[in-house]
RODO-2510 file (C-alpha; in nm, 4 decimals, decimal comma):
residues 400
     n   res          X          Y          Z
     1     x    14,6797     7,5485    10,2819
     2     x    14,3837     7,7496    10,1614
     3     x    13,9775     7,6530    10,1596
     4     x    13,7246     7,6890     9,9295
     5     x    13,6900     7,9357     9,6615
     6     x    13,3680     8,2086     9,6643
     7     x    13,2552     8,4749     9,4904
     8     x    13,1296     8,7788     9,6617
     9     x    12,8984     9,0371     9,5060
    10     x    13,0611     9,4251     9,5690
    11     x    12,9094     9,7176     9,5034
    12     x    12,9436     9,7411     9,1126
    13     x    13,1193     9,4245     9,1120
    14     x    13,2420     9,1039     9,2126
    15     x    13,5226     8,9350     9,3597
    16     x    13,6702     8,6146     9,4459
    17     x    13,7806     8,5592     9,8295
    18     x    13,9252     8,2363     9,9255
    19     x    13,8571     8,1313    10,2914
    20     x    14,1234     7,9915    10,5241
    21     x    14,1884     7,7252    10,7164
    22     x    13,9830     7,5956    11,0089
    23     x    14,1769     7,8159    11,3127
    24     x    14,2708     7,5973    11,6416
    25     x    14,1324     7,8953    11,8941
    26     x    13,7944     7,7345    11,8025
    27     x    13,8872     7,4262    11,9785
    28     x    13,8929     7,6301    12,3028
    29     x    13,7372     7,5520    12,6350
    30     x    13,8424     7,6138    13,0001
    31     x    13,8056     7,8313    13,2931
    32     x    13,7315     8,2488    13,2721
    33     x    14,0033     8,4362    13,2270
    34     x    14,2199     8,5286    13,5408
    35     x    14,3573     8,8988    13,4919
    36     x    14,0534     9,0473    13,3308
    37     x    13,6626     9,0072    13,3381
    38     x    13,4986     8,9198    13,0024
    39     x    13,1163     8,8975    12,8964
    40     x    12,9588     8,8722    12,5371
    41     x    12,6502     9,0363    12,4877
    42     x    12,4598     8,6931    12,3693
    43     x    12,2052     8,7465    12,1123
    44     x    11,8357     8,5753    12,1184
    45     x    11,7246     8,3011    11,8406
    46     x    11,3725     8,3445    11,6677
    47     x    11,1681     8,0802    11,5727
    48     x    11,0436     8,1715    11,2120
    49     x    10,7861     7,9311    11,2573
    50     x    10,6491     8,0583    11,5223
    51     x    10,4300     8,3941    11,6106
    52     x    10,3590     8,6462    11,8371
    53     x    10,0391     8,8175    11,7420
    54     x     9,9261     9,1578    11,9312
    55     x    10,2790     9,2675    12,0660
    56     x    10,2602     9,6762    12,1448
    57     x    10,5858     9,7314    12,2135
    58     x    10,7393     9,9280    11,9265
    59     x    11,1158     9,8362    11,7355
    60     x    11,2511    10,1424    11,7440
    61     x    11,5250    10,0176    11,4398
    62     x    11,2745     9,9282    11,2033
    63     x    10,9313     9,7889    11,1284
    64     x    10,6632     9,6742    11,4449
    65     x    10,7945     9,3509    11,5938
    66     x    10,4682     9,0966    11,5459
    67     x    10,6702     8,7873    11,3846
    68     x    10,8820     8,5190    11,5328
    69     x    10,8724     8,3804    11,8828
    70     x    11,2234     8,2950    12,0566
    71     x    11,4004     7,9505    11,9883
    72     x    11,4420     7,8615    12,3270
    73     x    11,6527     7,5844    12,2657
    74     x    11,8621     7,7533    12,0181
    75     x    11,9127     8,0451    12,2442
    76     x    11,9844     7,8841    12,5340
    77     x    12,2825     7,6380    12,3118
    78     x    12,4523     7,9320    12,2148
    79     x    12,4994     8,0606    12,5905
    80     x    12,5955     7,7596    12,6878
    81     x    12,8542     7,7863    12,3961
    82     x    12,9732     8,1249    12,5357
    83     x    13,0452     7,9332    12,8972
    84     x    13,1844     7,6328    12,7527
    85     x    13,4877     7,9024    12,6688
    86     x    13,5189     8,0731    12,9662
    87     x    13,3611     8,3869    12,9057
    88     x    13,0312     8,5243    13,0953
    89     x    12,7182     8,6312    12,9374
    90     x    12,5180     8,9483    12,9388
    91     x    12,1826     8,9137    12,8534
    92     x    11,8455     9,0937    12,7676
    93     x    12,0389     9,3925    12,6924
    94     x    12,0856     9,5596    12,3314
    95     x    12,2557     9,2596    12,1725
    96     x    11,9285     9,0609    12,2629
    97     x    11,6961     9,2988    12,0939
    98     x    11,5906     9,4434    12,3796
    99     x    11,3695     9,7387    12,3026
   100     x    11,3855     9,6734    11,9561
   101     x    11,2076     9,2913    11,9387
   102     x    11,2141     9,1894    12,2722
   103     x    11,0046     9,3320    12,5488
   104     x    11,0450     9,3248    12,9061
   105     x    10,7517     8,9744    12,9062
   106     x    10,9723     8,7973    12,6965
   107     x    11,3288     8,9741    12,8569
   108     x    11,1965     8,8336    13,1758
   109     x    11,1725     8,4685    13,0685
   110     x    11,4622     8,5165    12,9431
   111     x    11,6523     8,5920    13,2422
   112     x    11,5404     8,3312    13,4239
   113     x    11,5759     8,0649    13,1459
   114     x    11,9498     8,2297    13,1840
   115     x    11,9477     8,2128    13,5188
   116     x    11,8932     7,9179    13,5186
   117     x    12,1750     7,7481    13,2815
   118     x    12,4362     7,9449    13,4462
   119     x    12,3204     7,7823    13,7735
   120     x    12,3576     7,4532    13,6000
   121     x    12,6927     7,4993    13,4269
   122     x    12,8499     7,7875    13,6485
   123     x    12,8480     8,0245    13,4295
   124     x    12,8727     8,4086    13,5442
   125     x    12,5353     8,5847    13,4258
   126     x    12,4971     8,9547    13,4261
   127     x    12,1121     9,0651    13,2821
   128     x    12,0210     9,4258    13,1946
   129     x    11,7393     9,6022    13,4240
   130     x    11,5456     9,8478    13,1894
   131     x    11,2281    10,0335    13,2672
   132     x    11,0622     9,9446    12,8898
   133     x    10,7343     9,7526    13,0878
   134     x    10,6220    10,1145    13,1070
   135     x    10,4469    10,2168    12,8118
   136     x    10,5485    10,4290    12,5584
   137     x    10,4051    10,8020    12,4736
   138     x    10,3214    10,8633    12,8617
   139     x    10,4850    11,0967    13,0953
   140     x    10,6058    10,8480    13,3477
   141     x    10,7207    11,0087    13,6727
   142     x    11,0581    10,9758    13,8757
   143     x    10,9096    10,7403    14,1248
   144     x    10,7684    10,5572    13,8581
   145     x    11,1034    10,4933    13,6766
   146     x    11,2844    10,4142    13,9831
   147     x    11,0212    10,1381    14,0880
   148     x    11,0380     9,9981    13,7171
   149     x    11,4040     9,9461    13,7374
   150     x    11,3919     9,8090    14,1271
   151     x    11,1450     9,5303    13,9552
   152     x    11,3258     9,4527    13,7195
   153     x    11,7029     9,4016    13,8950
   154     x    11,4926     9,2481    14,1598
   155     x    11,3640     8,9519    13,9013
   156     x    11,6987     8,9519    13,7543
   157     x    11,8864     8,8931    14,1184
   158     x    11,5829     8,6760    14,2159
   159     x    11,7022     8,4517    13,8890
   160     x    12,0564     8,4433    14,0208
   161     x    12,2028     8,7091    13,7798
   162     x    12,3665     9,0419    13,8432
   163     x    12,1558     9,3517    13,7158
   164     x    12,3076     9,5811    13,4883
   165     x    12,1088     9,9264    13,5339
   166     x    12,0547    10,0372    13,1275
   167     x    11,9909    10,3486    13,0090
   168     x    11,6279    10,4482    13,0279
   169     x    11,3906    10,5788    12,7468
   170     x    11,1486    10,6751    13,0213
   171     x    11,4242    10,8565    13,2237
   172     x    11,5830    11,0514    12,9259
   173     x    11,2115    11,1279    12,8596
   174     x    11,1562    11,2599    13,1950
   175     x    11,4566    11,4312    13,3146
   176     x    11,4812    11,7673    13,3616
   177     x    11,9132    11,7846    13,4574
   178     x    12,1381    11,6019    13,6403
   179     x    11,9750    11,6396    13,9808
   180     x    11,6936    11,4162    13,8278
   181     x    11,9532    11,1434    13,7556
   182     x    12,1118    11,1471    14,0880
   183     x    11,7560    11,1151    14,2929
   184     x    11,6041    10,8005    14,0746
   185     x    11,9631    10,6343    14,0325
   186     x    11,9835    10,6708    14,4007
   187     x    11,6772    10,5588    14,5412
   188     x    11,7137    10,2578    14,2837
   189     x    12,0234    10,1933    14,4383
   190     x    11,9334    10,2415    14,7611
   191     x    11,6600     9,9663    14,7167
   192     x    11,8779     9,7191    14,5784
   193     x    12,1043     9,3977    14,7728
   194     x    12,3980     9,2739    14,6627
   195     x    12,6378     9,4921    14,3824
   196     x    12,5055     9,6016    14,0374
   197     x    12,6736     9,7297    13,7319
   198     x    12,5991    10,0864    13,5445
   199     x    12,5672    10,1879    13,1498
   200     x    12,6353    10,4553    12,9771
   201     x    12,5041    10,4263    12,6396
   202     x    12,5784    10,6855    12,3831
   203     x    12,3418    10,8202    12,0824
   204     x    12,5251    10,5897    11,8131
   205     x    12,3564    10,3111    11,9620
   206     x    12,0334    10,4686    12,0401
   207     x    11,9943    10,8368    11,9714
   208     x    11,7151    10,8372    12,2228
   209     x    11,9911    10,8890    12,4909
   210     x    12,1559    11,2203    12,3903
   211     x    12,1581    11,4343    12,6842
   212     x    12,1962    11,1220    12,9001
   213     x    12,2878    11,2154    13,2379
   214     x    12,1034    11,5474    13,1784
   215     x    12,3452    11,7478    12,9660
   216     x    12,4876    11,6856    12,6452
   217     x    12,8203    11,7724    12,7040
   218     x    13,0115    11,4657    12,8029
   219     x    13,2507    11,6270    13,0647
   220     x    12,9688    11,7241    13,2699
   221     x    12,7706    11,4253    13,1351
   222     x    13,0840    11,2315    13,3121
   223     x    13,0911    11,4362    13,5920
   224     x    12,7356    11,3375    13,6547
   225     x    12,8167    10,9575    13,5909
   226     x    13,1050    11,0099    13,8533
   227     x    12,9209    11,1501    14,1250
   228     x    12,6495    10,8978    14,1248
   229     x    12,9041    10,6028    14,1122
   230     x    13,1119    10,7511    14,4349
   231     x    12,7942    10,8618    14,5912
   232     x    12,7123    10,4719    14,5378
   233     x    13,0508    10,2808    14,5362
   234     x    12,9475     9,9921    14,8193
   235     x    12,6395     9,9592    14,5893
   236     x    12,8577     9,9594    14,2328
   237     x    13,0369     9,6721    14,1066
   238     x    13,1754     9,8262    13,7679
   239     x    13,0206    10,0213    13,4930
   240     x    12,9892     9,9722    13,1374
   241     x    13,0709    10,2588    12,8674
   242     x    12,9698    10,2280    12,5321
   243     x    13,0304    10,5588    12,3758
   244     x    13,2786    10,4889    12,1032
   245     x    13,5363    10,7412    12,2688
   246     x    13,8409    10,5384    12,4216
   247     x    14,0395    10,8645    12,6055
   248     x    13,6729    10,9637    12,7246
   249     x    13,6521    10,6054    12,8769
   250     x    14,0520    10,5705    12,9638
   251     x    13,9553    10,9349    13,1541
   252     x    13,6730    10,7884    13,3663
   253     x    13,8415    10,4643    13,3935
   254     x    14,1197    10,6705    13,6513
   255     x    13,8709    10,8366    13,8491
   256     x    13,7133    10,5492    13,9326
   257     x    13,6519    10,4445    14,3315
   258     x    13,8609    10,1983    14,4303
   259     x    13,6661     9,8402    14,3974
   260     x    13,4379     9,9623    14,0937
   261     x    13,5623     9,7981    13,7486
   262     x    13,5283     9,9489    13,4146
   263     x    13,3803     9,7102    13,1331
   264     x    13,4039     9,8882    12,8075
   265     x    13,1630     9,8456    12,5936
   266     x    13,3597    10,0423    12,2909
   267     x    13,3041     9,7862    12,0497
   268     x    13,5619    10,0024    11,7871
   269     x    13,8575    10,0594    12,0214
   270     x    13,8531     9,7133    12,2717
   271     x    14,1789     9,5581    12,2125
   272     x    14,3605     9,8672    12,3559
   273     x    14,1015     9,9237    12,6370
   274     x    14,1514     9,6048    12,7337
   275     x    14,5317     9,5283    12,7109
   276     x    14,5154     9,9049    12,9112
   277     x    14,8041    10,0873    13,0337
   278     x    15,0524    10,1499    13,3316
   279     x    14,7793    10,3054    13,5176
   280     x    14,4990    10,0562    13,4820
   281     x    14,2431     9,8431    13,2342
   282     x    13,9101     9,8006    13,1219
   283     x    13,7442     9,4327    13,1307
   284     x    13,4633     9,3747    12,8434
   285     x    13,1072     9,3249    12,7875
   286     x    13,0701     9,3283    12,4149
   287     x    12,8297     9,2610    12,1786
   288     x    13,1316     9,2119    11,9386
   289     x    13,2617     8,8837    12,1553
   290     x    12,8917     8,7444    12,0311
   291     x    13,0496     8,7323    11,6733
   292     x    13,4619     8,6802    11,8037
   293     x    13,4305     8,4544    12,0956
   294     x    13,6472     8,2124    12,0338
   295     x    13,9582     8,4633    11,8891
   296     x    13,8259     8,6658    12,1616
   297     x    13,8993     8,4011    12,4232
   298     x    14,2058     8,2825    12,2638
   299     x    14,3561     8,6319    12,3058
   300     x    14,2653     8,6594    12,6627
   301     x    14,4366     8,3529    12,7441
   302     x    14,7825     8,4900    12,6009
   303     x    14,7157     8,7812    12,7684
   304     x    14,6850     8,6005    13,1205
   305     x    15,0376     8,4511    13,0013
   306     x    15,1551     8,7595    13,0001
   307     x    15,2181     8,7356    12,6143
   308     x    15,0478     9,0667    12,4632
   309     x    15,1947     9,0401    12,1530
   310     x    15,0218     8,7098    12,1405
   311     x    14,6798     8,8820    12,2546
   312     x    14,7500     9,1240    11,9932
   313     x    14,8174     8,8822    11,7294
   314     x    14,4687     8,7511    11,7608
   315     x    14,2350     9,0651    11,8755
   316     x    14,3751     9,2851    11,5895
   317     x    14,2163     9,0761    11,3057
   318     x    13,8548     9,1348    11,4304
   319     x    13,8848     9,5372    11,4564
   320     x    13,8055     9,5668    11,0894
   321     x    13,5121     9,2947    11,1341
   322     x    13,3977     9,4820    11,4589
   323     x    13,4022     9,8111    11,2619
   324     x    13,2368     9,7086    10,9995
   325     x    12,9707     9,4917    11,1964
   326     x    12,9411     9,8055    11,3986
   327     x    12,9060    10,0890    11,1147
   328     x    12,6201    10,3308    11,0977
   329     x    12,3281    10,2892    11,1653
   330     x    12,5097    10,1585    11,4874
   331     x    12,1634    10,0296    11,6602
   332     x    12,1786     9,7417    11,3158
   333     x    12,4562     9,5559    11,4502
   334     x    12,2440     9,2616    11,5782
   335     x    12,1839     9,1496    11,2129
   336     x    12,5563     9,0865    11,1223
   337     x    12,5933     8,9198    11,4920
   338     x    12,3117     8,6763    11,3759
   339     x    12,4340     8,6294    11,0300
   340     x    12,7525     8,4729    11,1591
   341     x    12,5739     8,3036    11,4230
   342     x    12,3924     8,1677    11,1467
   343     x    12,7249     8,0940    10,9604
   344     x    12,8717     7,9571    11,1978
   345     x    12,6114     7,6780    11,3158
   346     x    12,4443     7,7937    11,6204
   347     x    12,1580     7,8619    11,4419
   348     x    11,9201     7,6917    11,1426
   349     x    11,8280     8,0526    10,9633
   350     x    11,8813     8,4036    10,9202
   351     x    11,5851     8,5589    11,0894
   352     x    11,5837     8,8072    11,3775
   353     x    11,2890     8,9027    11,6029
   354     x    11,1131     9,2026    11,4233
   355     x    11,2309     9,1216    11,0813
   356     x    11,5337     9,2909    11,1718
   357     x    11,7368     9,0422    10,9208
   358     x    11,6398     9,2998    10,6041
   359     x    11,8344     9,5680    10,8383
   360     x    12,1426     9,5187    10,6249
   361     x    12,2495     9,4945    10,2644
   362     x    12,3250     9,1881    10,0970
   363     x    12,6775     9,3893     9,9858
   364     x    12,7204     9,4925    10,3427
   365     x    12,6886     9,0953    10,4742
   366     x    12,9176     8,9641    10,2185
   367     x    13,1816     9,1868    10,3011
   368     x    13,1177     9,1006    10,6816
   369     x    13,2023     8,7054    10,5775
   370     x    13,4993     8,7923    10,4225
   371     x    13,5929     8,9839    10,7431
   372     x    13,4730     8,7195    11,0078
   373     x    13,6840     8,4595    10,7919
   374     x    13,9916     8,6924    10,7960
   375     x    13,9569     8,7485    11,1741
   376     x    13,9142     8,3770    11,2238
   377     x    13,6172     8,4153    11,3407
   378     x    13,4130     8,1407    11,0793
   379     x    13,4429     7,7937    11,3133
   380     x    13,4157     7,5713    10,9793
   381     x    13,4936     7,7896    10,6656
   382     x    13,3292     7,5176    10,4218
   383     x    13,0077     7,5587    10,5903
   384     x    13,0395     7,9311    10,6190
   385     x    13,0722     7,9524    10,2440
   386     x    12,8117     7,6630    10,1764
   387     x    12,5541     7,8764    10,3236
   388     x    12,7061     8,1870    10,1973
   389     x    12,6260     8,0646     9,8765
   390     x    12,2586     7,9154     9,9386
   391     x    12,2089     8,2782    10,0973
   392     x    12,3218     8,4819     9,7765
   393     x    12,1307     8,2666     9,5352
   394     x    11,8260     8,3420     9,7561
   395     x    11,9181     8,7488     9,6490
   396     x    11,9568     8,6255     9,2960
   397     x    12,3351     8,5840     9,3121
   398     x    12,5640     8,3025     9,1776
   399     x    12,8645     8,2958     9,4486
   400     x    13,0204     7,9665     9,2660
***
């Protein structure tokens, strides 16, 4: 059986896509999966009725970020969703807005509004530790960057998460090679109790970090990343790679210390880095299992089953969604994550912190619903396409 009929505006054109069926995988909820670690990259909820006049901090995708306020309840709902299937969370990182919308004031209630609903439900929490409460347009030394990112993972452990060390503006700012890298990523880690994860965040997402690791080739960049991570290994958990390059990532993945865990963050290639190989695999933390959490989760399961032409089955469906969700300019992502938030009912609107909704095309979203429905990734196709419609007649187009 088919559902309902809607037209989509193309560029030029139009054409008619017919949505299907409700899929079962959204009925999913259990336990996390057993054979690999999985976190979404949970976005925040504005309030668009809400302000917050006299913000500094810049959006570095788009216009200043005075304008909505965060939908606490909202926000919080759709974690709690993410749980309710088994996966973790990572929060106040890119997928949140962070640096672009949400500063390290509001980051910081964030984590512990996080911290604590995973306390309350169980849920695994991992937060990012940035260094963005220094201000912008100062030289900010290598003592200073090391002591922003100690305060931060400190809050973030102190509200029962795990930090995630980000990639710093200040830091790429500030550092002269790789020796600088090594002295404030060890004396942070030095500092720190308990296991934290890395990042390596390429220039697709934010171009701010070319040269990352203080050289912008990525063998020694890796090198680098290497060195700190064995230097560090009873302080290192895992570390996160988003640089769009699976054998760069598969590479790293082998070289790894025994104990430390590589969570891709290759929101193009994750099905493969996942499933991995005879030699090893990659858990997640994706922004991309935001917008696919329940396929997402539905493939993991068969995968624990030991079925991975089951996982496959479901996970290749979304690649063209991630793809597209994830297409240049990279760092715009987050709108087509809240758009089928919005779609999908975990949200009342389509606003984003920072106006960062008019960051895509209306051509550009309505071939991302015709994606998320092919992926099974819509929850209730006739609501999808009900505010589908409402949505294009707002841009001046008649979808029926």
């Amino acid at each position: 059986m088919t559902g309902p009929r809607i037209v989509l505006p193309t560029d030029g054109g139009t054409r008619t896509h017919v949505l299907a069926e409700r899929s079962p995988v959204h009925d999913l909820t259990g336990d996390a999966p057993v054979t690999r670690t999985a976190y979404a990259a949970a976005h925040v909820v504005a309030d668009p009725l809400t302000e917050r006049p006299g913000t500094e901090t810049p959006c570095t995708d788009g216009p200043g970020i005075d304008g909505p306020g965060i939908d606490w309840d909202a926000t919080l709902g759709f974690r709690r969703h993410l749980w309710s299937l088994g996966l973790g969370v990572a929060d106040a990182m890119d997928t949140a807005q962070r640096g672009a919308g949400l500063d390290w004031a509001a980051a910081r209630e964030l984590i512990a509004r996080s911290g604590a609903e995973a306390r309350a439900v169980g849920g695994a929490l991992v937060c990012g530790a940035m260094t963005d409460q220094l201000a912008p347009g100062r030289h900010w030394t290598l003592h200073d960057i090391a002591d922003a990112y100690v305060e931060q993972a400190g809050w973030i452990r102190e509200s029962g998460g795990t930090p995630v060390l980000m990639a710093s503006r200040q830091l790429a700012a500030a550092a002269r090679d790789a020796d600088d890298y090594h002295e404030v990523y060890g004396a942070v880690l030095r500092q720190l109790e308990g296991p934290v994860l890395l990042h390596w965040l390429g220039d697709a997402f934010d171009p701010a970090m070319t040269a990352y690791w203080g050289d912008a080739d990525l063998d020694r960049a890796a090198a680098t990343v290497l060195g700190i991570v064995t230097e560090h290994a009873d302080r290192i958990s895992g570390i996160k790679i988003s640089l769009l390059d699976a054998d760069r990532e598969v590479a790293l993945r082998r070289q790894l210390p025994p104990g430390v865990r590589m969570l891709t963050g290759d929101d193009f290639h994750y099905p493969e880095l996942i499933r991995g190989d005879e030699q090893g695999h990659s858990g997640a933390l994706l922004g991309v299992f935001d917008a696919i959490a329940a396929p997402a989760r539905a493939a993991l399961a068969r995968l624990d089953a030991g079925d991975t032409d089951g996982y496959t089955a479901l996970l290749a469906p979304t690649v063209p969604l991630a793809r597209h969700l994830f297409a240049a300019p990279t760092s715009a992502y987050k709108t087509g994550v809240v758009f089928l938030a919005w779609l999908n009912g975990h949200q009342d609107h389509f606003h984003l912190l920072g106006g960062a909704q008019t960051f895509r095309s209306v051509i550009h979203l309505s071939t991302l619903f015709a994606l998320a429905d092919e992926a099974g990734a819509l929850a209730d196709p006739p609501l999808a396409a009900h505010r589908m419609r409402a949505f294009l007649a707002v841009a001046g187009f008649d979808a029926t």
